[in-house]
C-alpha positions as CSV (number, residue, x, y, z in Angstrom):
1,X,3.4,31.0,9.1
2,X,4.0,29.4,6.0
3,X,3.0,25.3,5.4
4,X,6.8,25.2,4.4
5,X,7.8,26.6,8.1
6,X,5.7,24.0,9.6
7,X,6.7,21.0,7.4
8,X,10.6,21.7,8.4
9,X,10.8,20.1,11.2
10,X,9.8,16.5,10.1
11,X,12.3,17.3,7.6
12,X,15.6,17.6,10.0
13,X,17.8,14.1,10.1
14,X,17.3,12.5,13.3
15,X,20.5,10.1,12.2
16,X,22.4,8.6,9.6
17,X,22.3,5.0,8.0
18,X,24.9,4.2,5.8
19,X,26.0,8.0,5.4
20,X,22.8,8.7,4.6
21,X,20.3,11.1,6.7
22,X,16.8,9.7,7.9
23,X,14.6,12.7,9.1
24,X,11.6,12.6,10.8
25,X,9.0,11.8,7.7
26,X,10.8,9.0,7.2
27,X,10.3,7.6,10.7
28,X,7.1,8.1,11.1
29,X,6.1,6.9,7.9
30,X,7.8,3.8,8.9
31,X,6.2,3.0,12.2
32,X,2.4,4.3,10.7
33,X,3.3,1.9,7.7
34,X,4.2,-1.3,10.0
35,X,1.1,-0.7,12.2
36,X,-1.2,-0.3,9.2
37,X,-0.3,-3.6,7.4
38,X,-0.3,-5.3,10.9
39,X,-4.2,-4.5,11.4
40,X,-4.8,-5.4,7.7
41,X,-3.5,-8.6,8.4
42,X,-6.1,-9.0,11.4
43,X,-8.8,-7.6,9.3
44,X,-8.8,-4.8,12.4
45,X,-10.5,-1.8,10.4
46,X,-8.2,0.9,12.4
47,X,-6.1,0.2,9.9
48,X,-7.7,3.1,7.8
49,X,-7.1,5.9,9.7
50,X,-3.4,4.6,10.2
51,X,-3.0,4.1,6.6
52,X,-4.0,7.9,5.9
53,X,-1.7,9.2,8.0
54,X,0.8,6.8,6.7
55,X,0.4,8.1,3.3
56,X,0.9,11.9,4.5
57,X,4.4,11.2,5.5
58,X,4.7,9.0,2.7
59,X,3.3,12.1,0.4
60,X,6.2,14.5,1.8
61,X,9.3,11.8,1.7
62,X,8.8,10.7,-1.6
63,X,8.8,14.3,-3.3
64,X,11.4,14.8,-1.3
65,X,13.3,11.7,-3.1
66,X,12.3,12.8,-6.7
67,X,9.8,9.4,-6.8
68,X,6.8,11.1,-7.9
69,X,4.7,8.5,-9.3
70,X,4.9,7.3,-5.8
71,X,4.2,10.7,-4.1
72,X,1.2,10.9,-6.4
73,X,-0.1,7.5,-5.3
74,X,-0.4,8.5,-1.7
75,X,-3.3,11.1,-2.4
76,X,-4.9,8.1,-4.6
77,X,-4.4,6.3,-1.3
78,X,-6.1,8.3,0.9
79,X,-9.6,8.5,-1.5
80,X,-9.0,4.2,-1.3
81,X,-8.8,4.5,2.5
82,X,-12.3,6.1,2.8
83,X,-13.8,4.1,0.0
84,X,-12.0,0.4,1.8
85,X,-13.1,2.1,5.3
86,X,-16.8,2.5,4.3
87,X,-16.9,-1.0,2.5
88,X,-15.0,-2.5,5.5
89,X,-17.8,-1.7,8.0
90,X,-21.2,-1.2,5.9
91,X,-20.4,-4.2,2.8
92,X,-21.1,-7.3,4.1
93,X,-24.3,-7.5,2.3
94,X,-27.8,-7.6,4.0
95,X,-27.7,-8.6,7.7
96,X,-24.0,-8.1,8.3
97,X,-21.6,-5.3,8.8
98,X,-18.6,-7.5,8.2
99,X,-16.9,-7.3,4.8
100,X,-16.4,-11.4,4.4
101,X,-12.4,-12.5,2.8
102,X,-13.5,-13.5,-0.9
103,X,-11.3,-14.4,-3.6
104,X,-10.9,-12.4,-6.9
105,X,-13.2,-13.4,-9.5
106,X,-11.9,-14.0,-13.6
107,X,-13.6,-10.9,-14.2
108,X,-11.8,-8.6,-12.0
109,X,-8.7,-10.4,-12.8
110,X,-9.0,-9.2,-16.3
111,X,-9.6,-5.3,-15.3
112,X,-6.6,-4.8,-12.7
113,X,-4.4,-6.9,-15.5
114,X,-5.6,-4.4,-17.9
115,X,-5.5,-1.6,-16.0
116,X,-2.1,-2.6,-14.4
117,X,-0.2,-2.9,-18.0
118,X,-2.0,0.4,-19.4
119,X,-1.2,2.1,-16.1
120,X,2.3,1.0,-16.1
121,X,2.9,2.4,-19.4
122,X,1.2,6.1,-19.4
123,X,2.7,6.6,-16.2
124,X,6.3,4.9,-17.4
125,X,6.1,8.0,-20.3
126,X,4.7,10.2,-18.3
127,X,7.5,10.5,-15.8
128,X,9.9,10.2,-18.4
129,X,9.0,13.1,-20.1
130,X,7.3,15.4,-17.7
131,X,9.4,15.1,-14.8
132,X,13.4,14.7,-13.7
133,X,12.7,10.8,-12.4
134,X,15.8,8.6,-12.6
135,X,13.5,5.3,-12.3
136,X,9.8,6.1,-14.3
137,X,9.4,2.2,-15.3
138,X,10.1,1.1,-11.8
139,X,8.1,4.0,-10.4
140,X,5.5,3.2,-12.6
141,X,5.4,-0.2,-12.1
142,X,4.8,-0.3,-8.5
143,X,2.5,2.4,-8.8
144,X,0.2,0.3,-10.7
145,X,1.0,-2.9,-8.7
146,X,-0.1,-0.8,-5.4
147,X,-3.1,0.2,-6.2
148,X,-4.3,-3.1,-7.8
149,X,-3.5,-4.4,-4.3
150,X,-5.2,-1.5,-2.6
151,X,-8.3,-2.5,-4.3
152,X,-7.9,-6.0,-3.6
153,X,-7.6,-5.1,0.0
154,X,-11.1,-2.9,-0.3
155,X,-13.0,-5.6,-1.4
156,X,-11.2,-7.9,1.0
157,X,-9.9,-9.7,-1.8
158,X,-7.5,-12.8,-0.6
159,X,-4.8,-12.2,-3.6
160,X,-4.4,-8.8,-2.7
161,X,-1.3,-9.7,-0.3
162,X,0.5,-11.6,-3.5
163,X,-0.2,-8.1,-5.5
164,X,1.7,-6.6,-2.3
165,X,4.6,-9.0,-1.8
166,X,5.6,-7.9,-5.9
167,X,5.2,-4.6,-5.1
168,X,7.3,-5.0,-2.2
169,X,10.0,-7.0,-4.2
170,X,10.5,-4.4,-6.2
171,X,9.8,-1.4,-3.5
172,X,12.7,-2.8,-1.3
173,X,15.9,-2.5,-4.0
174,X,14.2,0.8,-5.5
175,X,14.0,2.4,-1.9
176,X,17.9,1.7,-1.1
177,X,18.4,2.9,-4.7
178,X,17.0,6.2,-3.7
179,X,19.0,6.4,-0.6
180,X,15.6,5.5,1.8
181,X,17.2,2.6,3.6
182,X,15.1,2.6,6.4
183,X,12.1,2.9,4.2
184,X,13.4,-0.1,2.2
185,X,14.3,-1.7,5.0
186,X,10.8,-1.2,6.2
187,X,9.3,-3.2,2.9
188,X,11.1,-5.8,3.6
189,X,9.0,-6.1,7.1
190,X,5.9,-5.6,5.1
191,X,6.5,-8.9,3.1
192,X,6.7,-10.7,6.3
193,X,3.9,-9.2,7.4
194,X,1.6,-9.5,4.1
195,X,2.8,-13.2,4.4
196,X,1.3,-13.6,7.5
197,X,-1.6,-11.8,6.3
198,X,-2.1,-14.1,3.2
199,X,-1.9,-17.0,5.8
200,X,-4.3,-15.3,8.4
201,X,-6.9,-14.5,5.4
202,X,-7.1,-18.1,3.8
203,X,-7.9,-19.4,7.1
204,X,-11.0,-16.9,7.1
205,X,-11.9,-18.2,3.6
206,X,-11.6,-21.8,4.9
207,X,-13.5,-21.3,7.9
208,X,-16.6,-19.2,5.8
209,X,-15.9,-22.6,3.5
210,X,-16.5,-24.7,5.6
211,X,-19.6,-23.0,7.1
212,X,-21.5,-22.9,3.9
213,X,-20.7,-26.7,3.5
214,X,-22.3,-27.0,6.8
215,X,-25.1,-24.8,6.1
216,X,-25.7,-26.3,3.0
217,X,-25.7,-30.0,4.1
């Protein structure tokens, strides 16, 4: 039996949405995606696993919708899982095996900026000219903007959820541009949920705040 026989049936349309048919892949990607982003907010390091299987639907629904940039950025995902999941539980430094909320330093600042515009850009020419993509600077661009945020959210890294939220603004219109409603409609969840999770996270930073202060004094 061929991987192609048992892919089908994530493939078949379950319903419609504005015309449209939302199969399987699509559905599951959207309830996998929702739960990751909900443990992320509460720091709940299950979010990993969820996350992996979220970008293996993510991997198949996306080729299927001619983004490939994105489809591409799944499997980039998945080696950021393992690498966030290992920091998550084994970086809190000497004595602890809690990765503390930080926020990102000038330095780092300087390679995700760099790497974001550089990334944007090969990738930007690279789907233009090696593939059939009707949207390679938008593709691109949130591309790069994901995994910036991705690596933010390895390190635990408090302005990871504003690197999400502009993803996600541009994520929601591309989505319904491509005919995924309820995959854009699911983005639009995720910004309500990253806010949530920018609000949960600067409490932590407060709290540990406050705690050195204490320490300290």
């Amino acid at each position: 039996m061929s991987l192609a026989t048992l892919l089908e049936p994530l493939q078949q349309p379950l319903f419609t949405v504005l015309d449209t048919p939302v199969g399987w892949t699509e559905v599951l990607g959207f309830g996998s995606g929702a739960l990751c982003v909900w443990l992320v907010a509460r720091q709940h390091v299950a979010n990993w696993p969820i996350g992996i299987a979220n970008n293996l639907f993510f991997v198949l629904l996306f080729t299927q919708a001619g983004l490939y940039a994105d489809a591409g950025l799944q499997i980039v995902f998945i080696t950021l899982a393992a690498y966030g999941w290992w920091t998550w539980t084994h970086g809190g430094g000497p004595g602890s095996d809690t990765l503390p909320v930080r926020r990102t330093t000038r330095t780092e600042w300087a390679w995700l900026l760099a790497a974001g515009v550089v990334g944007t850009l090969a990738l930007t020419l690279l789907l233009d000219r090696a593939t059939d993509s009707t949207v390679p600077f938008w593709d691109a661009l949130t591309t790069a903007l994901s995994l910036m945020a991705t690596y933010g959210q390895c390190r635990k890294r408090l302005e990871s959820w504003w690197l999400w939220i502009a993803a996600d603004v541009v994520y929601v219109p591309l989505y319904a541009h491509k005919g995924l409603y309820l995959t854009s409609l699911l983005y639009v969840g995720f910004m309500a949920l990253c806010a949530s999770g920018l609000r949960g996270w600067s409490r932590d930073l407060a709290g540990t705040a406050r705690r050195q202060v204490e320490v300290a004094a």
